[in-house]
C-alpha positions as CSV (number, residue, x, y, z in Angstrom):
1,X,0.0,0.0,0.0
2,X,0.9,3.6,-0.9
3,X,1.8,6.2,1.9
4,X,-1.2,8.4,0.0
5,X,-1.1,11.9,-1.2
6,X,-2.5,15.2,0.8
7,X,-3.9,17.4,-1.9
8,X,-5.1,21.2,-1.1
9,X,-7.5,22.2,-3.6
10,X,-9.4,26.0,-4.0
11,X,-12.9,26.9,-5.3
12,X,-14.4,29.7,-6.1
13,X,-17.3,29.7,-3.1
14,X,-19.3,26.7,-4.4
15,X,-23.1,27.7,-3.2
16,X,-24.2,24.1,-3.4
17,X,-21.6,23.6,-0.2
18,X,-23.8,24.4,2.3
19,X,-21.0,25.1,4.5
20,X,-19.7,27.2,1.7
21,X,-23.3,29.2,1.9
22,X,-23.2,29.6,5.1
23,X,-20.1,31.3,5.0
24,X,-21.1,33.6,2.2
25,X,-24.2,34.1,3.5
26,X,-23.2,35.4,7.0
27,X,-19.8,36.5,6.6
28,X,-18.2,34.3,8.9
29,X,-14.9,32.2,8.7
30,X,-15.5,28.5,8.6
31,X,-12.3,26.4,9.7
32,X,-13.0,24.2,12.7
33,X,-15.0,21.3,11.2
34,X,-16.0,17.7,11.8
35,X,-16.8,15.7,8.6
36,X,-18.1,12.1,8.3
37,X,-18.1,11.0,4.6
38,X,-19.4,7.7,3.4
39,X,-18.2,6.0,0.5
40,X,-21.8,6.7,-1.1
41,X,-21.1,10.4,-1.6
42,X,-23.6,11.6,1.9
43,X,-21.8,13.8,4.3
44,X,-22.6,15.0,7.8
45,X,-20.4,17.8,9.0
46,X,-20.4,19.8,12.3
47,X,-18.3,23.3,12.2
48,X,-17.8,25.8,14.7
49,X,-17.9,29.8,14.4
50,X,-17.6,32.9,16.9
51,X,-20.9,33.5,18.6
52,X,-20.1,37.0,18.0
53,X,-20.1,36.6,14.1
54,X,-24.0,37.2,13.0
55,X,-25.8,34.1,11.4
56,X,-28.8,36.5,10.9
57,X,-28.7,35.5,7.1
58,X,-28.4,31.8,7.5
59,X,-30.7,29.0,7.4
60,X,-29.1,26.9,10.0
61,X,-29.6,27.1,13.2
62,X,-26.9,26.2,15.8
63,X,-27.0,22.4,17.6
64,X,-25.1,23.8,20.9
65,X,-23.5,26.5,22.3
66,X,-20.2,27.2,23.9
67,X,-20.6,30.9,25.3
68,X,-18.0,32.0,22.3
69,X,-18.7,29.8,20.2
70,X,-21.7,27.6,18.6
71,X,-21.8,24.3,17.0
72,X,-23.7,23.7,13.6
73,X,-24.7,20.5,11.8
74,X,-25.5,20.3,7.9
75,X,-25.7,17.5,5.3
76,X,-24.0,17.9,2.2
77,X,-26.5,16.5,-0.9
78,X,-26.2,16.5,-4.4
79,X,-23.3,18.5,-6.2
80,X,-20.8,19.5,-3.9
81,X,-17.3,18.8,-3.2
82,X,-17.5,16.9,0.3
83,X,-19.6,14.7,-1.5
84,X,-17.7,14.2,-4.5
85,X,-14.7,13.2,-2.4
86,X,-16.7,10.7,-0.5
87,X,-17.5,9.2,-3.8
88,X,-13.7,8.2,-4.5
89,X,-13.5,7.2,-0.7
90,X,-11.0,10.6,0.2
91,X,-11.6,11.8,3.5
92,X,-11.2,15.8,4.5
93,X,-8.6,16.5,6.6
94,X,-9.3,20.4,6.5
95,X,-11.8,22.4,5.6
96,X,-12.2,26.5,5.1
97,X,-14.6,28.4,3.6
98,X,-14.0,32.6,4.0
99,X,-17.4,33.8,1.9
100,X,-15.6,33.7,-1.6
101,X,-13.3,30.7,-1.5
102,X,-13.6,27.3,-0.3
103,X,-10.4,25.1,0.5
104,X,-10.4,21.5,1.3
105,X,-7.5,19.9,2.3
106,X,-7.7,15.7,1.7
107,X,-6.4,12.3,1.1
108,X,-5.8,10.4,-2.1
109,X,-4.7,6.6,-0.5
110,X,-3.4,6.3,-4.5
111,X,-2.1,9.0,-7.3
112,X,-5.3,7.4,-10.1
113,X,-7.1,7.8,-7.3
114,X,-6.0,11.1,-6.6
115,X,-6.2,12.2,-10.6
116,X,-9.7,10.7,-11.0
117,X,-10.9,12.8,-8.1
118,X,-9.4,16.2,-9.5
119,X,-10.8,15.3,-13.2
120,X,-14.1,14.8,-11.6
121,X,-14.1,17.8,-9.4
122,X,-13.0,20.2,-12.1
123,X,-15.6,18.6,-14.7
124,X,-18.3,20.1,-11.7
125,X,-16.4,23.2,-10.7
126,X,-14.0,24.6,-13.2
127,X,-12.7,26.7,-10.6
128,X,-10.9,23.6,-8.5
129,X,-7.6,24.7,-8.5
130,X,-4.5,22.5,-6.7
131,X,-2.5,24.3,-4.7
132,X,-0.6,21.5,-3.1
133,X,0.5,17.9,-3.5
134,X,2.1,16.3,-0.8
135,X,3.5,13.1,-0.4
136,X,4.9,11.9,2.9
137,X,7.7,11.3,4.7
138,X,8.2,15.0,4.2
139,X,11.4,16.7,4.9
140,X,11.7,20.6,5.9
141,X,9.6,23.2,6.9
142,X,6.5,24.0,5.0
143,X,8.1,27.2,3.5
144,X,10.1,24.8,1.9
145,X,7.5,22.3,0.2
146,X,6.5,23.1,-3.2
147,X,4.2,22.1,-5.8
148,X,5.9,21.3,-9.0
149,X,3.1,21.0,-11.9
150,X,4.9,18.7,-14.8
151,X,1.5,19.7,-16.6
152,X,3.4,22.6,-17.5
153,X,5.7,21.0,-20.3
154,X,4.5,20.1,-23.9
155,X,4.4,16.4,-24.5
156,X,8.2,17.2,-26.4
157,X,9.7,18.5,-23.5
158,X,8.5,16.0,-21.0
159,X,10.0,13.3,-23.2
160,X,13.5,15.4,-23.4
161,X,13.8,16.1,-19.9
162,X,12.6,11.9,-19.2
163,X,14.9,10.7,-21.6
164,X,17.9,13.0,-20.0
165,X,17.1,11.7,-17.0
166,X,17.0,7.8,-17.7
167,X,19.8,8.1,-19.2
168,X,21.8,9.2,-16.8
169,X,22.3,13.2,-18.6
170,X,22.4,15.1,-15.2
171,X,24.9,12.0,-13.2
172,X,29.1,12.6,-13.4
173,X,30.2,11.6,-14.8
174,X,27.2,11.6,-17.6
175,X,25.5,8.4,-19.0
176,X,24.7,10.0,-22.1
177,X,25.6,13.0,-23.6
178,X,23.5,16.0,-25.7
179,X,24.3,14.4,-29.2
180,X,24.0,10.7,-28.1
181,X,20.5,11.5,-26.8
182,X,19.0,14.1,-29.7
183,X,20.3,11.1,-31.8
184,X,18.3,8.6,-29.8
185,X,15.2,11.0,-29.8
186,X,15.5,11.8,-33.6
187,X,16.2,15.6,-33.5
188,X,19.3,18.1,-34.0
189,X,21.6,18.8,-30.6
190,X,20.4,22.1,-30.9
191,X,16.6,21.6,-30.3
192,X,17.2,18.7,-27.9
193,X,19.1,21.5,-25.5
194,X,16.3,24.2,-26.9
195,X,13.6,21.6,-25.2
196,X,16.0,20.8,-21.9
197,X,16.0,24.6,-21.0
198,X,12.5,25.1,-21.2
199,X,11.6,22.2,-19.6
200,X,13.7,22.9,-16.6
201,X,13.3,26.9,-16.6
202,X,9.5,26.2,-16.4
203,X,10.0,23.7,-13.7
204,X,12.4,25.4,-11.5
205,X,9.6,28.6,-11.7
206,X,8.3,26.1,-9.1
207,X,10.5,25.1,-7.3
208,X,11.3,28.5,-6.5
209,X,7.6,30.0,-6.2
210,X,8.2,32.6,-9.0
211,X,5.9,31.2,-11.4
């Protein structure tokens, strides 16, 4: 078995999130939640929010009462996120919704699992964006963890930059060099390097969070 993949993914404030609605709907932050999630797509959660923050506006009305803080319940049906996570069996590990955004933060036990997921929830909200992947064990601080998005590279350069690397291109000494390898992909030494660059100038825009 895999160690699994934690994915943070944005929305645009989906109003069929009903946690998402009440946010917009009352102004209040949303981050303190409880979330059961059944493989069947239905999903219970409980969240928490200031007393002092109004829920004039809302539908929902609060379970229990802290003092500072009260406890709501909601279900999630039909098209919404929590749901569609359930349905692929990925359970929420954070949850925030601010009025105009929504941010879940999950598990993927597998990367196809992980992939069919995120093809799903963009084909319902075009507005999923990933911010994250993480794969434990992780090493440093979370300043230093970074998303690097290979969907970046035309089909051309992901092939140059694979076939560099399984040849041994970036070892000492080298496996291969730049003329064995353009040979091997079929294309002059200078386009092979013309591809490399790119393909490593767009991934190291990750790397070091400048686009």
């Amino acid at each position: 078995m895999g160690s699994g993949i934690r994915a943070t993914v944005t929305f645009d404030s989906p109003a069929s999130c009903p946690v998402a609605g009440f946010s917009t709907a009352t102004g209040a932050a949303v981050d303190s939640i409880s979330t059961s999630v059944s493989p069947a797509g239905e999903a219970v959660t409980e969240f928490l929010v200031d007393a002092d923050e109004s829920a004039g506006d809302a539908d929902l009305e609060p379970i229990f009462s802290y003092g500072t803080a009260d406890v709501y319940r909601t279900e999630h049906a039909g098209n919404c996120p929590c749901t569609c996570l359930g349905g692929f069996d990925c359970p929420i590990h954070r949850y925030l919704a601010d009025g105009e955004e929504l941010t879940l933060v999950f598990h993927a036990a597998e990367f196809e699992t992980l992939q069919d997921a995120m093809a799903t929830l963009r084909e319902e909200f075009p507005s999923a964006d990933v911010q994250q992947l993480l794969q434990p064990p992780l090493s440093g601080s979370h300043e230093d963890r970074r998303f690097v998005n290979r969907g970046k590279l035309t089909d051309r350069q992901f092939e140059v930059l694979q076939t560099a690397y399984r040849r041994g291109y970036f070892e000492r000494p080298k496996g291969a060099n730049a003329t064995e390898l353009a040979e091997e992909l079929g294309i002059s030494q200078s386009t092979f390097t013309e591809h490399l660059v790119a393909a490593q100038r767009k991934l190291l825009g990750d790397v070091f969070d400048d686009g």
